[in-house]
Structures are given as structure tokens and as C-alpha cells.
N, C-alpha and C positions, 0 to 999 in steps of 0.2 A: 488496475487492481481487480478489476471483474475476473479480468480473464485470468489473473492469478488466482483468485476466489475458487474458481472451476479445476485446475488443475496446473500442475507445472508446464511453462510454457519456454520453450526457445523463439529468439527474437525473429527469426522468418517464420514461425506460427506466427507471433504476435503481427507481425507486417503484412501476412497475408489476411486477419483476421479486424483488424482495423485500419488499413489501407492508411497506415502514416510510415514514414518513411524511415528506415533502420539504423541509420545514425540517431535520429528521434529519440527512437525506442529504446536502442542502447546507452542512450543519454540519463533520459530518467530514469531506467533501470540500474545507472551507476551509481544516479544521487539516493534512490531508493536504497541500495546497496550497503553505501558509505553510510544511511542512517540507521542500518540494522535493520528494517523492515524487509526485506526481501534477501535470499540467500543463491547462490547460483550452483553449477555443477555441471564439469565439462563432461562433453560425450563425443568423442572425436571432434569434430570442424564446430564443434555447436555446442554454446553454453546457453543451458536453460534456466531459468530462475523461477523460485518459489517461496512462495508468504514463510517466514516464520515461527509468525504468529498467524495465524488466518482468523481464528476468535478473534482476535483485539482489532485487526482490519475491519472485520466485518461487522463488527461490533462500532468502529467509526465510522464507517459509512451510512448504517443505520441510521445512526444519530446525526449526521451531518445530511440526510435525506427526508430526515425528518420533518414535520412543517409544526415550527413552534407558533406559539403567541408571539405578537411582539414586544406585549410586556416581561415576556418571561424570557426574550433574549438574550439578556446582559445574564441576568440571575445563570442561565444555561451555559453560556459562554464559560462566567468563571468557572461553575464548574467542572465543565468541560476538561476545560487547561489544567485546573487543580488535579483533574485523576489520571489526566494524559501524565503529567508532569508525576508524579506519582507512580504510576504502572511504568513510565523507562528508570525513573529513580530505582527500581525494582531488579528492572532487566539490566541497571547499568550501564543505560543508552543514556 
């Protein structure tokens, strides 16, 4: 998700850039796909994919990098899910 964060990426970028292996890559970047998070685009031998939403990514990652209290965990969590669940209710995801 970083390296989609930076720009559109084809999956032998991506293989060459985190040294995991390209079925891997084009794995999660299917289930990524199939949940609306991420869009593709061939360009001859090579399909690249890119955020399309990059705000709402980056925006959970933030927040998922974030260092909460632990009492305000749970409190966080729900709302977390309430506006996740909310923003695809939106997009229709």
C-alpha cells in the first residue's frame, strides 16, 4: 500500500521493490482489486495498479499506525468500523 501511496506500480516494480515473489503480489493485489481499493491498467505485457482512493488509504493507515491508549482501544476500534463501514456504504463498496 506504501508503494501504491508513492505512485502506480506494475507488479515486477513491486517484486523488484520488496523482494516477495509475484504470484504473491499479484495475489493480494487481486483481493485488493475485487474490494475496490485498488484499480489496474494494462500497458502491453504489464498491468499496473493504483489506490483509488489514496486519501481514504492513507488516511487508514495513519490511523492504524497510530499509537492509541489502551483504554481508548475499543472506543477507537468502534469507531473506526462505523466510518470505514460508512465511507464504502458511500462508495457502494
Amino acid at each position: 500500500m506504501d508503494e501504491l501511496l508513492r505512485s502506480p506500480r506494475c507488479v515486477s516494480a513491486m517484486h523488484e521493490i520488496l523482494d516477495v515473489r509475484q504470484p504473491n503480489i499479484s495475489q493480494h493485489l487481486s483481493i485488493l482489486k475485487n474490494s475496490g481499493i485498488v484499480a489496474s491498467d494494462q500497458d502491453g505485457s504489464y498491468r499496473c495498479y493504483y489506490l483509488r482512493r489514496p486519501g481514504l488509504v492513507k488516511a487508514v493507515l495513519e490511523s492504524l499506525n497510530r499509537e492509541w491508549p489502551e483504554a481508548d482501544i475499543e472506543d477507537v476500534r468502534g469507531k473506526f468500523k462505523r466510518a470505514l463501514k460508512k465511507r464504502l456504504n458511500k462508495l457502494g463498496i
